[in-house]
MDAnalysis code that builds the backbone (N, CA, C; Angstrom):
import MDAnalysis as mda
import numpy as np

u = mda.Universe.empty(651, n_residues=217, atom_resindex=np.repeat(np.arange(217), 3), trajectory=True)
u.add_TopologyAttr("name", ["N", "CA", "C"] * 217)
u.add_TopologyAttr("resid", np.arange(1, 218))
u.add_TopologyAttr("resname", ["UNK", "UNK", "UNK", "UNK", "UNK", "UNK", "UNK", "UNK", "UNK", "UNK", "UNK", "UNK", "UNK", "UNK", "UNK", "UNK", "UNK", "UNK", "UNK", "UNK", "UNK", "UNK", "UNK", "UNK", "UNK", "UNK", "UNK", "UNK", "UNK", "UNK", "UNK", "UNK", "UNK", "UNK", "UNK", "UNK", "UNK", "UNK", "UNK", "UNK", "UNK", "UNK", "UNK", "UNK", "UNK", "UNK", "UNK", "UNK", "UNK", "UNK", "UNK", "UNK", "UNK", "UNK", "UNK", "UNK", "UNK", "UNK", "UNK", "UNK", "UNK", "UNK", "UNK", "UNK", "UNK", "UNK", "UNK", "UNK", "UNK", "UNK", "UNK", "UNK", "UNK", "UNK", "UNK", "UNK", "UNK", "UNK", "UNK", "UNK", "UNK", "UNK", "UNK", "UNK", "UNK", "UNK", "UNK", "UNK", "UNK", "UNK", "UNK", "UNK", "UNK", "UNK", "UNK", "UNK", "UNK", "UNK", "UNK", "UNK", "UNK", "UNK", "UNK", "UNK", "UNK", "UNK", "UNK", "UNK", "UNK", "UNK", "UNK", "UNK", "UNK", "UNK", "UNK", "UNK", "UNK", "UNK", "UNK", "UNK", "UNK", "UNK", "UNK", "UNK", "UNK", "UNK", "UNK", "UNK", "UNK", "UNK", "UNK", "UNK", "UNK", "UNK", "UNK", "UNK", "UNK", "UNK", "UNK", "UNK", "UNK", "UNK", "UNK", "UNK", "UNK", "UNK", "UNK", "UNK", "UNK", "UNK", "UNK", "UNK", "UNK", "UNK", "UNK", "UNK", "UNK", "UNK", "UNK", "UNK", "UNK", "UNK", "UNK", "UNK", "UNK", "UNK", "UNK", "UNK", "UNK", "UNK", "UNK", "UNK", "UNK", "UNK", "UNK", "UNK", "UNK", "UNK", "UNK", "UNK", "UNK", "UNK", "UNK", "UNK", "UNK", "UNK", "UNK", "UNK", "UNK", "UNK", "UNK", "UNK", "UNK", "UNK", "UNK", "UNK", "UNK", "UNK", "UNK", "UNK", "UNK", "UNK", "UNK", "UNK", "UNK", "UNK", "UNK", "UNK", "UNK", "UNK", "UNK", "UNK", "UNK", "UNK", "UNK", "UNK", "UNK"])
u.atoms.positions = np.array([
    [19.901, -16.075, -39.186],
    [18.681, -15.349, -38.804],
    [18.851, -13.864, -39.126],
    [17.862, -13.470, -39.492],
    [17.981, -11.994, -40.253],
    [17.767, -10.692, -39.136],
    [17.945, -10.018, -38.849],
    [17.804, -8.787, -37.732],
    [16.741, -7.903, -37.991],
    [15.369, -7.897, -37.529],
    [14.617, -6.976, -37.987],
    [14.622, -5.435, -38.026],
    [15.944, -5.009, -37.351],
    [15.913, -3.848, -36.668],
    [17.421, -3.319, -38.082],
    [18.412, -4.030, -38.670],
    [19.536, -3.784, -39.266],
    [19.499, -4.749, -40.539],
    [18.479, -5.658, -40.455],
    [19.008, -6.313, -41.867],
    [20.369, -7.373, -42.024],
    [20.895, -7.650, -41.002],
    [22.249, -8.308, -41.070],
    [21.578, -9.361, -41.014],
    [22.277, -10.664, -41.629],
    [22.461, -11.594, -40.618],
    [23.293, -11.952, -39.407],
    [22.434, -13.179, -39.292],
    [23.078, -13.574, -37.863],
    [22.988, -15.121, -37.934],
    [23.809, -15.947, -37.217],
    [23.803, -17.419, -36.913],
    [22.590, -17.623, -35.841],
    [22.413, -18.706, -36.315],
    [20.893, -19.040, -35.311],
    [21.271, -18.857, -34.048],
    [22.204, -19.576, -33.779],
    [22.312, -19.305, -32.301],
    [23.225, -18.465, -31.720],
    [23.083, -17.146, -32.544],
    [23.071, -15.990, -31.889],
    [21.777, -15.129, -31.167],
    [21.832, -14.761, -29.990],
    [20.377, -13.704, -29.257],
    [20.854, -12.703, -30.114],
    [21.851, -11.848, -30.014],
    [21.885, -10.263, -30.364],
    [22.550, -10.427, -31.959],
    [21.868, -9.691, -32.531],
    [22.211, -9.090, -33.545],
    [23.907, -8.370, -33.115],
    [24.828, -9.213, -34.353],
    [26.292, -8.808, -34.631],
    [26.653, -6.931, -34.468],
    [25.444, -6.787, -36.149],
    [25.872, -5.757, -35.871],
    [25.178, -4.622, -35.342],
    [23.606, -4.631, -35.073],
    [23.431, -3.479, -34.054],
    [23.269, -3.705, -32.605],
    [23.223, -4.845, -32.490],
    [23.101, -5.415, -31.143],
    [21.902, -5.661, -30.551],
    [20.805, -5.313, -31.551],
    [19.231, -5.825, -31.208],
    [19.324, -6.893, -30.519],
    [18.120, -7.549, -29.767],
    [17.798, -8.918, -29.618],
    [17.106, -9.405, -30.706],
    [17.568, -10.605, -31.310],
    [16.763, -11.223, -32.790],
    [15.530, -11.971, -31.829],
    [14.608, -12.127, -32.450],
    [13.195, -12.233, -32.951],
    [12.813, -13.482, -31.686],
    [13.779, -14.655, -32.020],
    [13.475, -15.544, -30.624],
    [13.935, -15.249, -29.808],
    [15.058, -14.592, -29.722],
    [15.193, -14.628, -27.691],
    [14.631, -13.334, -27.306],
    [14.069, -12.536, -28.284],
    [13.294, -11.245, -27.654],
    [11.914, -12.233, -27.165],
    [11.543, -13.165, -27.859],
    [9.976, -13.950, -27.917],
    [9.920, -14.317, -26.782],
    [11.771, -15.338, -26.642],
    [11.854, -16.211, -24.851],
    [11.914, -15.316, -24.158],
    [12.188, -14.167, -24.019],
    [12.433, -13.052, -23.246],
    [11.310, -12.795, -22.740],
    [10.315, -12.560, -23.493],
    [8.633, -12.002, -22.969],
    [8.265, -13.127, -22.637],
    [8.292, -14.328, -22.705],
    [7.771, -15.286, -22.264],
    [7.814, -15.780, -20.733],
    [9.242, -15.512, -20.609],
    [9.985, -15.890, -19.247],
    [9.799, -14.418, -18.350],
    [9.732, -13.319, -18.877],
    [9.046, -12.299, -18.138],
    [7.569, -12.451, -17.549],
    [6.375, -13.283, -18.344],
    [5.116, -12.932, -18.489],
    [5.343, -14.111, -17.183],
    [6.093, -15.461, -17.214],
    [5.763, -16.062, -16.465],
    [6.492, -16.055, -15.123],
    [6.983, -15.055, -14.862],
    [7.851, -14.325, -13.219],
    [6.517, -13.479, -13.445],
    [5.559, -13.032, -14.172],
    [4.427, -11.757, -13.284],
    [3.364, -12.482, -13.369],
    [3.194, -14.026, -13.750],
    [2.058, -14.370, -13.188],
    [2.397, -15.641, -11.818],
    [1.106, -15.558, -10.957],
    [1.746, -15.834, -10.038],
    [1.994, -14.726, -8.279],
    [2.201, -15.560, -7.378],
    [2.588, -14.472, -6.060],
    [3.526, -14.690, -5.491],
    [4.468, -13.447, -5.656],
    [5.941, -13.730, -5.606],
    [6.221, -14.125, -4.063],
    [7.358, -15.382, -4.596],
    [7.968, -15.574, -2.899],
    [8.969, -14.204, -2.359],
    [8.973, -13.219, -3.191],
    [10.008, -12.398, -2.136],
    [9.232, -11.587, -1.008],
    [7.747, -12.565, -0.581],
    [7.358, -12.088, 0.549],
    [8.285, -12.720, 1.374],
    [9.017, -13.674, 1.159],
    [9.313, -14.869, 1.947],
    [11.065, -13.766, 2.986],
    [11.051, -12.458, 1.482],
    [12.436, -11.796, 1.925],
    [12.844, -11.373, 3.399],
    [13.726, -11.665, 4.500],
    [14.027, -10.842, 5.654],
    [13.840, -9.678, 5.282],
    [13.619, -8.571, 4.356],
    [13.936, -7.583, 4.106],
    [12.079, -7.030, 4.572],
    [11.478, -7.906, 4.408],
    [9.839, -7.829, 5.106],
    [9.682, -8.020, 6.592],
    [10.235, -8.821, 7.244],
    [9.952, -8.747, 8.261],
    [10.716, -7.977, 9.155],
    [12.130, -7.459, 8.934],
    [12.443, -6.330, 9.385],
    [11.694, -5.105, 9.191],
    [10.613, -5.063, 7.761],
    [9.734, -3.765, 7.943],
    [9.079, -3.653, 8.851],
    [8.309, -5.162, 9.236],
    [7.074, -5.415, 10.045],
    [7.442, -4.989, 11.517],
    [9.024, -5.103, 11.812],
    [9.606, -4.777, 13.209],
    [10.081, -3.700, 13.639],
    [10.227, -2.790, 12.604],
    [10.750, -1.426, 12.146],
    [9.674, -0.511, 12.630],
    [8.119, -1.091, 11.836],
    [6.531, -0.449, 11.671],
    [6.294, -0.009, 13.128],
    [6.666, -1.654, 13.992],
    [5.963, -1.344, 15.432],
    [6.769, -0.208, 16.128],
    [8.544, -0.661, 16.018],
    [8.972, 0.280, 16.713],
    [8.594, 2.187, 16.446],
    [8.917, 2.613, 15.287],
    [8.666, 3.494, 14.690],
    [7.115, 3.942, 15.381],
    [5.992, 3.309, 15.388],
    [4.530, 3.306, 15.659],
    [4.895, 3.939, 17.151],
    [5.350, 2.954, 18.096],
    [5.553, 3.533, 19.533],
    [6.102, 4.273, 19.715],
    [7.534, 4.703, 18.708],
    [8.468, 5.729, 18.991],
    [7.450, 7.584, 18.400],
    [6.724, 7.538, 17.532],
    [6.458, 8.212, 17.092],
    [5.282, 8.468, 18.189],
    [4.236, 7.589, 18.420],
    [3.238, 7.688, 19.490],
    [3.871, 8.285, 20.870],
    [5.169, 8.066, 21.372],
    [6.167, 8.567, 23.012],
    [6.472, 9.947, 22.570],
    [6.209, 10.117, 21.526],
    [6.850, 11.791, 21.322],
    [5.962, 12.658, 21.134],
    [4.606, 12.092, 20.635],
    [3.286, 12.824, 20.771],
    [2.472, 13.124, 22.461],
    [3.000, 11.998, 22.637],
    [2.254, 11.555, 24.177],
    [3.096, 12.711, 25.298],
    [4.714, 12.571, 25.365],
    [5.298, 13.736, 25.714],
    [5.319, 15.167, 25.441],
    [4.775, 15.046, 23.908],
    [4.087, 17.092, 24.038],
    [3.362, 17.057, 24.364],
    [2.006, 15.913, 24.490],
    [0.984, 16.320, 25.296],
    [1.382, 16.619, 27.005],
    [1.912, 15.817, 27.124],
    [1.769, 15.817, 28.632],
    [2.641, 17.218, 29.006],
    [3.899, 17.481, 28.593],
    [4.485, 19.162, 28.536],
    [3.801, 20.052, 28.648],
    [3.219, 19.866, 27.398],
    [2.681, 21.377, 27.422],
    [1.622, 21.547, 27.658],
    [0.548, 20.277, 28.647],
    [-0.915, 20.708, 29.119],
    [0.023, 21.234, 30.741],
    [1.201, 20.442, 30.958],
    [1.792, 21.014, 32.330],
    [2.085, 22.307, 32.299],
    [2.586, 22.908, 30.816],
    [3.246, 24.093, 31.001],
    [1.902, 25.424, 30.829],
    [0.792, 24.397, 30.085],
    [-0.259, 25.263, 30.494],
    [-0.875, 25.753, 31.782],
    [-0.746, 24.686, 32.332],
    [-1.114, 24.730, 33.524],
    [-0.590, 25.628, 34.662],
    [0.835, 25.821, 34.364],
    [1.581, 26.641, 35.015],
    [1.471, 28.461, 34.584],
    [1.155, 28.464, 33.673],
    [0.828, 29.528, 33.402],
    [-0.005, 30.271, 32.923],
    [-0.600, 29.405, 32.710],
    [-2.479, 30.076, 32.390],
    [-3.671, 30.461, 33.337],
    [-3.997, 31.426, 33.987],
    [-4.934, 31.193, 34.628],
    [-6.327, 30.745, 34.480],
    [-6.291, 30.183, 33.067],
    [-8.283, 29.246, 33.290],
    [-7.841, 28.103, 33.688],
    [-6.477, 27.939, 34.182],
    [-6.778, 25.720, 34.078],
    [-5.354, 25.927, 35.235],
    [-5.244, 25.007, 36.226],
    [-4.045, 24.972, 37.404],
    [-3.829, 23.501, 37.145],
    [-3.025, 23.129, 37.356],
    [-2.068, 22.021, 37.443],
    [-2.561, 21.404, 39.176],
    [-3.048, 20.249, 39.600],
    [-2.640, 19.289, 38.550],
    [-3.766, 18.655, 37.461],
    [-5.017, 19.587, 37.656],
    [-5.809, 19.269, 36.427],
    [-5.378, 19.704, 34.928],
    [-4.517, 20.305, 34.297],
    [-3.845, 20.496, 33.067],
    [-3.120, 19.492, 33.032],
    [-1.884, 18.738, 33.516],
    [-1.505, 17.676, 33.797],
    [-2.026, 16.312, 33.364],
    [-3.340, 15.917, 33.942],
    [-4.332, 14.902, 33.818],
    [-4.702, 14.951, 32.750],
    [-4.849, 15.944, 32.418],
    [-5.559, 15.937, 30.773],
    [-4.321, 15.749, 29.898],
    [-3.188, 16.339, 29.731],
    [-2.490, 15.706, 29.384],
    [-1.671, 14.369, 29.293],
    [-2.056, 13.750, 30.398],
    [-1.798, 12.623, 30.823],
    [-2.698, 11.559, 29.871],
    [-3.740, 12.229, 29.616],
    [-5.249, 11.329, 29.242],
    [-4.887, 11.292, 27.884],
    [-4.041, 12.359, 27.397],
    [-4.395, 12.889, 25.823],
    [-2.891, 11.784, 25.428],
    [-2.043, 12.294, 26.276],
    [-0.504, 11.447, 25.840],
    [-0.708, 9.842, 25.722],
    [-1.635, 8.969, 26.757],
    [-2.311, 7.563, 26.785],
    [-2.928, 7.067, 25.736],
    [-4.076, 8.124, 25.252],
    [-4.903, 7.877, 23.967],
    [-3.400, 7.667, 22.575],
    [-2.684, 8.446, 22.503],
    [-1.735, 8.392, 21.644],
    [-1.283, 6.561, 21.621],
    [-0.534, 6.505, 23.011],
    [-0.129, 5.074, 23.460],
    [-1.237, 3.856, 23.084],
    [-2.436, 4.517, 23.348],
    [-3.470, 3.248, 23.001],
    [-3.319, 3.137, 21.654],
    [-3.512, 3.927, 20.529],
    [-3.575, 4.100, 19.510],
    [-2.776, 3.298, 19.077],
    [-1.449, 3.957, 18.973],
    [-0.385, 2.820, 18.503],
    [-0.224, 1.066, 19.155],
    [-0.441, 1.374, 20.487],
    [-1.032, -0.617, 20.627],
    [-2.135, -1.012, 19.816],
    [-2.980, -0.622, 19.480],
    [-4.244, -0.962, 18.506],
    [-3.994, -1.424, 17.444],
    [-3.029, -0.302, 16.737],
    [-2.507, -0.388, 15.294],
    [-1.293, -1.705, 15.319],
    [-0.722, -1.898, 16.085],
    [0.273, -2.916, 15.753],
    [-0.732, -4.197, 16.703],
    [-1.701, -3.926, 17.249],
    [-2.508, -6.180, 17.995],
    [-2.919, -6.096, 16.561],
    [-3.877, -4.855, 15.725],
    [-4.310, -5.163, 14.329],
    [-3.463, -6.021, 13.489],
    [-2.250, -5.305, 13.040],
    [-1.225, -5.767, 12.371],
    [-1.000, -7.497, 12.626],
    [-0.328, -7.467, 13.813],
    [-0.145, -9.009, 14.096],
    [-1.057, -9.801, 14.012],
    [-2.674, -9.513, 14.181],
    [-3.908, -10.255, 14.349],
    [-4.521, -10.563, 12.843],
    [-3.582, -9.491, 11.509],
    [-4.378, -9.987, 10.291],
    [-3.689, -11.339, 9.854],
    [-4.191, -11.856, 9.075],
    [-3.923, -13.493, 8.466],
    [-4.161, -13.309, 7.172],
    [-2.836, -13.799, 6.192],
    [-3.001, -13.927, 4.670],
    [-4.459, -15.050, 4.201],
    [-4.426, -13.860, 3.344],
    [-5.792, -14.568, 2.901],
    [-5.862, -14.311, 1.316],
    [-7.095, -15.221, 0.802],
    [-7.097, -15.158, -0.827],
    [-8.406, -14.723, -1.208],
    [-8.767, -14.126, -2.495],
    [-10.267, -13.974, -2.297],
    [-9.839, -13.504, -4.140],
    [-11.291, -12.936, -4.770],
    [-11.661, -12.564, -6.150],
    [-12.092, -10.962, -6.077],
    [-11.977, -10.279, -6.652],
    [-12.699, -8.665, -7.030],
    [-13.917, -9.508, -7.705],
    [-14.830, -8.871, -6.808],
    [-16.172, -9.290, -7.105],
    [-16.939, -8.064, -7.786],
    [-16.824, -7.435, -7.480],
    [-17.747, -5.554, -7.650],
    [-16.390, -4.505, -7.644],
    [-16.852, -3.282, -8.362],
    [-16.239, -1.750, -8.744],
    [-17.163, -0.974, -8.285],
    [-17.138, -0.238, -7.413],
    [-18.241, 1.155, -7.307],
    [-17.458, 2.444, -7.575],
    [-18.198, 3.417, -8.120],
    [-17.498, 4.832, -8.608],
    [-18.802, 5.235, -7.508],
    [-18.603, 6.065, -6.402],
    [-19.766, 7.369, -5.887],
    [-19.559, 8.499, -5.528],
    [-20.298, 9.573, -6.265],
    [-19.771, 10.972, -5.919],
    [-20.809, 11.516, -4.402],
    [-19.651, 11.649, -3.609],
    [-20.323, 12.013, -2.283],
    [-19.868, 13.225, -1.679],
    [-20.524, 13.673, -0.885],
    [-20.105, 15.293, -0.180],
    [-20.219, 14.936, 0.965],
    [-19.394, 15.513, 1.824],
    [-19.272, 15.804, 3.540],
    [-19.197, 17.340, 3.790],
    [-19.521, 17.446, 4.993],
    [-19.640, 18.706, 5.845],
    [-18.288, 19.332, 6.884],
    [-17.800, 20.128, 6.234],
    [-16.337, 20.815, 7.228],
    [-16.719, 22.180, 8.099],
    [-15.744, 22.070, 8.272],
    [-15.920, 23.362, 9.775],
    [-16.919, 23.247, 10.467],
    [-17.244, 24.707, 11.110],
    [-18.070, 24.304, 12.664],
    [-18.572, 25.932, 12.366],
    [-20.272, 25.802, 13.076],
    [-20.852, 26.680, 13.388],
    [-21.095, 27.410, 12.024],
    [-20.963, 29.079, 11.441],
    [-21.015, 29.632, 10.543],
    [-20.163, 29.585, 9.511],
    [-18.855, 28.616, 10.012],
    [-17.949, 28.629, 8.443],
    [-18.369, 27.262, 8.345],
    [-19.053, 26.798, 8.703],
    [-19.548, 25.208, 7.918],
    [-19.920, 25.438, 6.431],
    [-19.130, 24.312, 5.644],
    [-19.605, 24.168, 4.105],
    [-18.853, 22.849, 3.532],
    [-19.818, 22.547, 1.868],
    [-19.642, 21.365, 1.784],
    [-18.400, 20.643, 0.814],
    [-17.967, 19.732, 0.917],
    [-17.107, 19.769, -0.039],
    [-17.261, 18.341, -0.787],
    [-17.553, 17.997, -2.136],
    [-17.603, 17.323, -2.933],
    [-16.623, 16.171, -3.164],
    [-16.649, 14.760, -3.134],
    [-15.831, 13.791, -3.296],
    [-15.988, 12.449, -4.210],
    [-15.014, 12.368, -5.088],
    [-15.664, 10.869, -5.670],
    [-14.900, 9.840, -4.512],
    [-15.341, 9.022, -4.206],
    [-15.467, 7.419, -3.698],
    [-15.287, 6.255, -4.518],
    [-13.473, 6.145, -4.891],
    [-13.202, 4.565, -5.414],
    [-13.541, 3.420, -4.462],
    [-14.305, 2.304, -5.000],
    [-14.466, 1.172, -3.883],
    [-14.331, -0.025, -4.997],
    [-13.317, -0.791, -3.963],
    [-12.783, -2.172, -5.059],
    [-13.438, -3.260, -3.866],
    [-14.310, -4.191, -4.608],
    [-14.966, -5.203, -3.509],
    [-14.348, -6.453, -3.746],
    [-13.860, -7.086, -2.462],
    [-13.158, -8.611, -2.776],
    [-13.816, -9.315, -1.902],
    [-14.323, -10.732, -2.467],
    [-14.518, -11.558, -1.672],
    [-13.355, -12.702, -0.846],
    [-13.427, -13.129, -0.354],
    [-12.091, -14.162, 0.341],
    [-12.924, -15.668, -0.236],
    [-11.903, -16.341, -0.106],
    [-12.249, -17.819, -1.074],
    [-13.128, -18.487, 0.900],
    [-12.826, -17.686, 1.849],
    [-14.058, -18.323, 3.084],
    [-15.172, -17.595, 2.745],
    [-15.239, -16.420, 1.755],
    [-16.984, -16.005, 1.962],
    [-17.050, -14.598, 2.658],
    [-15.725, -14.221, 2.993],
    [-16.216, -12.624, 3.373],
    [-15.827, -11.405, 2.287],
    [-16.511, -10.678, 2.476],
    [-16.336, -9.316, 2.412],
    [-15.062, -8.320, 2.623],
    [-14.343, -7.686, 1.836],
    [-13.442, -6.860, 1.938],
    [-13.369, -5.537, 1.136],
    [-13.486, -4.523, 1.314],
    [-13.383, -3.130, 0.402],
    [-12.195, -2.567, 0.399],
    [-11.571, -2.196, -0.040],
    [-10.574, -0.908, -0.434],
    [-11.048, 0.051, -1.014],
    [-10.908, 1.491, 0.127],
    [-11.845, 2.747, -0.556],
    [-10.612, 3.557, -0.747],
    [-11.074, 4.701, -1.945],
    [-9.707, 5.427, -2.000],
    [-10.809, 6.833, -2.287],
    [-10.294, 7.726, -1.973],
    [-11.157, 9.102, -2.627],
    [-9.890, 10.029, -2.991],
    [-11.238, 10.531, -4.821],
    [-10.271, 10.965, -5.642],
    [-9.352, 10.060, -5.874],
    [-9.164, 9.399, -6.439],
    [-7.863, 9.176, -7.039],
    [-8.358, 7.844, -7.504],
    [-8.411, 7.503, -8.871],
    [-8.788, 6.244, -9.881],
    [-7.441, 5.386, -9.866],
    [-6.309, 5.486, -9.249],
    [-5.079, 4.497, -9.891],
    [-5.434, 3.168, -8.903],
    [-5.917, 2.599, -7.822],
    [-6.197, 1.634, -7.482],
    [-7.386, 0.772, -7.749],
    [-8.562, 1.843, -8.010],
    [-9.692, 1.256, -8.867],
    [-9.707, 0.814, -10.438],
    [-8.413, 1.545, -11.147],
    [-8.269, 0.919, -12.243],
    [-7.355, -0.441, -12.463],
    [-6.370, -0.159, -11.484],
    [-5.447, -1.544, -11.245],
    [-5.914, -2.777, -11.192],
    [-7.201, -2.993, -10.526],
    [-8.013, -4.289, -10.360],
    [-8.782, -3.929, -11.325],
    [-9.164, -5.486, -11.443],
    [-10.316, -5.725, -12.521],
    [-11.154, -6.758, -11.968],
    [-12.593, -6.802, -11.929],
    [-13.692, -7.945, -11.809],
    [-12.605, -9.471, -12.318],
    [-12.584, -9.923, -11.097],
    [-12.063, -11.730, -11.860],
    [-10.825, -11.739, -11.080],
    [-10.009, -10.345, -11.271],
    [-8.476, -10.566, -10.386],
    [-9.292, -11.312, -9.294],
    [-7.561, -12.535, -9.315],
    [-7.466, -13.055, -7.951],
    [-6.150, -12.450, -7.080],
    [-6.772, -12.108, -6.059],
    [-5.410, -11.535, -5.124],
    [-5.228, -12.369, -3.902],
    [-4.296, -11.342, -2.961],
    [-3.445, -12.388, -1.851],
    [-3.620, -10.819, -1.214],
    [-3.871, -10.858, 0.315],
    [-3.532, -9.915, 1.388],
    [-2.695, -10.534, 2.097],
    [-1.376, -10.097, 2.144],
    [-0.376, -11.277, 2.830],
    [-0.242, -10.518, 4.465],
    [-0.387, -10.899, 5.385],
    [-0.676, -11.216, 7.120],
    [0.503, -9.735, 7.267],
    [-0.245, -8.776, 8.295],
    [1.122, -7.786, 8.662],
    [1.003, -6.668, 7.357],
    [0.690, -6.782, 6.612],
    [0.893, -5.715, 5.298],
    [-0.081, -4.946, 4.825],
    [0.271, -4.063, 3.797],
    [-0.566, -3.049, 3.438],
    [-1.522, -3.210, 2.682],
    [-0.710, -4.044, 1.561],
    [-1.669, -3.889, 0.416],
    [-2.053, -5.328, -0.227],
    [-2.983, -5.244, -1.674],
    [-3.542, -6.801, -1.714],
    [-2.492, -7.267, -3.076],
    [-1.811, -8.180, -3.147],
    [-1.114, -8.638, -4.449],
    [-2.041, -9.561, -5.380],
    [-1.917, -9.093, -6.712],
    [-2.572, -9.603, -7.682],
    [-1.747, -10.739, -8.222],
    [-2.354, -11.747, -8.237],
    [-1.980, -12.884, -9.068],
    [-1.595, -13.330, -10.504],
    [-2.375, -12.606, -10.937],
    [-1.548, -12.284, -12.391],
    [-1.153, -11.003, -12.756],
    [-0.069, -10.546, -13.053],
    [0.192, -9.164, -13.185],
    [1.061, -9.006, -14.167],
    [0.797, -9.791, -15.344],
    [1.589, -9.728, -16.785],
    [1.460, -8.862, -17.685],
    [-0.130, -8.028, -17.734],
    [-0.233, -7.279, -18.284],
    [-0.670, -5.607, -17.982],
    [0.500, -5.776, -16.642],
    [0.499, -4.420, -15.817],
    [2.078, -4.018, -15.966],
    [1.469, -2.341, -16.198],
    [2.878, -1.610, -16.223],
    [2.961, -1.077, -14.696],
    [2.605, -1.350, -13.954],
    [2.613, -0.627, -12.475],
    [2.558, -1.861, -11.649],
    [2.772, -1.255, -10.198],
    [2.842, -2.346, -9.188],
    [2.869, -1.502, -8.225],
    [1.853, -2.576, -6.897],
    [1.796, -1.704, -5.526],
    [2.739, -2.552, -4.382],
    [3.627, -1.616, -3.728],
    [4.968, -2.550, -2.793],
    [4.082, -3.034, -1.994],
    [3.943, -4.514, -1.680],
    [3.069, -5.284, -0.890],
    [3.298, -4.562, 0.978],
    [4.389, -4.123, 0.800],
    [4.839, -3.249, 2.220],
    [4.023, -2.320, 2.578],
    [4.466, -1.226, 1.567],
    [4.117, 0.342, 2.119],
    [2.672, 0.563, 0.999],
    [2.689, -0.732, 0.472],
    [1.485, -0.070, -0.922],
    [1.629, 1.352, -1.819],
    [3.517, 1.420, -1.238],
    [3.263, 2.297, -2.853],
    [3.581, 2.354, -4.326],
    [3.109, 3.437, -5.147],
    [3.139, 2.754, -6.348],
    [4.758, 2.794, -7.268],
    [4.922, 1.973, -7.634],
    [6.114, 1.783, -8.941],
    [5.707, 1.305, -9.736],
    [6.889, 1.676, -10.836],
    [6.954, 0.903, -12.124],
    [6.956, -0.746, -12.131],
    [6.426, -1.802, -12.507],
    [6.431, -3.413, -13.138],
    [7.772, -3.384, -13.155],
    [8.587, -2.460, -13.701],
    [9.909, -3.366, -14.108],
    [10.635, -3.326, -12.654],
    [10.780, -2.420, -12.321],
    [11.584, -1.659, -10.515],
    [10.851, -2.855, -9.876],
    [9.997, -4.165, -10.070],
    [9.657, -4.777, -8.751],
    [11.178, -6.046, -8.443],
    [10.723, -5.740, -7.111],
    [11.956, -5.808, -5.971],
    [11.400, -6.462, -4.664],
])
C-alpha cells in the first residue's frame, strides 16, 4: 500500500506508514468510521459514579454556600441593629433572620427541582433569534439596554414544550439544529444530542460547559 503523505510503500497490513509514520488510507478510513460511530448515539458515561458524586457535591455545595449567605445576613442586620440608630434589635435581627431563610428556601427549591426532573427525549422543533430591550436602574438614572434573545424549542416525544434561552451569545443556538434528537438526562444541566458526529464542540452534560469533541470525557 502506497503512503499518501511519503510515497513509500507499505505491506497491506500495515496502519502506519514505515517511513513517515502517517496512518495509510484504510485505517485512517476505520479510524473515522469507528469515531463517527462512538458520536452517534447517547453516551453511557452518564451511567459514570463520577456523575452522581456531582449530583451530591451540587446539593451539598448549594446548602453550604446558601449557610454562609444566610449567616451574613443574619450578622450583620444584628450588627446593624446594634449600632445604628434608625433600626434596634430585635427588629434588625428578624429581618435578618427573614433574609438568611429566603437564602435556605432557595437552595431547598433548587435541589426538590433537581431531584424532581426526569430524563426525557424530545426533537428541536423551532429556532427564534429576538432583539429585545429591558429597563435598568430606578427613578432618574433609568435607561434602556438592548438584547438579542437565543431560543432553541424542543418538543418531548410525550408532547411538551421545552425552551433553552440564552442572551447574546449564538454558540447554543447554533449547536442545535431543527430535527436534532436530544436526551435531558434527570438531575443535570444540559440537553445531549444524539448524533454528534459532525460536531467539533460539546456541552458537559454536568455543568453544560463548553469543550472541544475530542476532550469528551
Amino acid at each position: 500500500m502506497r503512503c499518501p503523505h511519503c510515497g513509500a510503500d507499505s505491506a497491506k497490513n500495515i496502519k502506519f506508514c514505515t517511513e513517515c509514520g502517517s496512518a495509510l488510507p484504510a485505517y485512517a478510513e476505520e479510524t473515522r468510521q469507528q469515531e463517527t460511530r462512538i458520536l452517534i448515539g447517547y453516551s453511557d458515561r452518564i451511567n459514570d459514579p463520577a456523575f452522581a458524586r456531582y449530583m451530591r457535591n451540587s446539593k451539598v455545595w448549594s446548602f453550604s454556600f446558601a449557610a454562609v449567605l444566610a449567616l451574613i445576613a443574619i450578622v450583620g442586620f444584628y450588627i446593624y441593629g446594634e449600632s445604628s440608630p434608625e433600626m434596634d434589635n430585635p427588629e434588625a435581627l428578624y429581618i435578618g433572620l427573614g433574609i438568611g431563610g429566603m437564602f435556605l428556601l432557595i437552595a431547598l427549591f433548587q435541589t426538590i427541582g433537581r431531584s424532581r426532573s426526569k430524563t426525557w427525549d424530545g426533537v428541536v422543533v423551532d429556532k427564534k433569534i429576538e432583539k429585545k430591550r429591558r429597563q435598568k436602574g430606578s427613578g432618574n438614572d433609568r435607561y434602556w439596554v438592548n438584547y438579542t434573545l437565543y431560543t432553541v424549542v424542543i418538543k418531548t416525544d410525550r408532547g411538551q414544550f421545552h425552551e433553552v434561552r440564552v442572551e447574546d451569545d449564538d454558540t447554543v443556538y447554533n449547536y442545535y439544529q431543527i430535527g436534532d434528537r436530544v436526551r435531558h438526562h434527570k438531575g443535570l444541566n444540559s440537553l445531549e444530542k444524539y448524533d454528534k458526529s459532525g460536531d467539533s464542540i460539546i456541552f458537559c452534560n454536568a455543568c453544560a460547559s463548553l469543550n472541544d469533541i475530542a476532550d469528551d470525557s
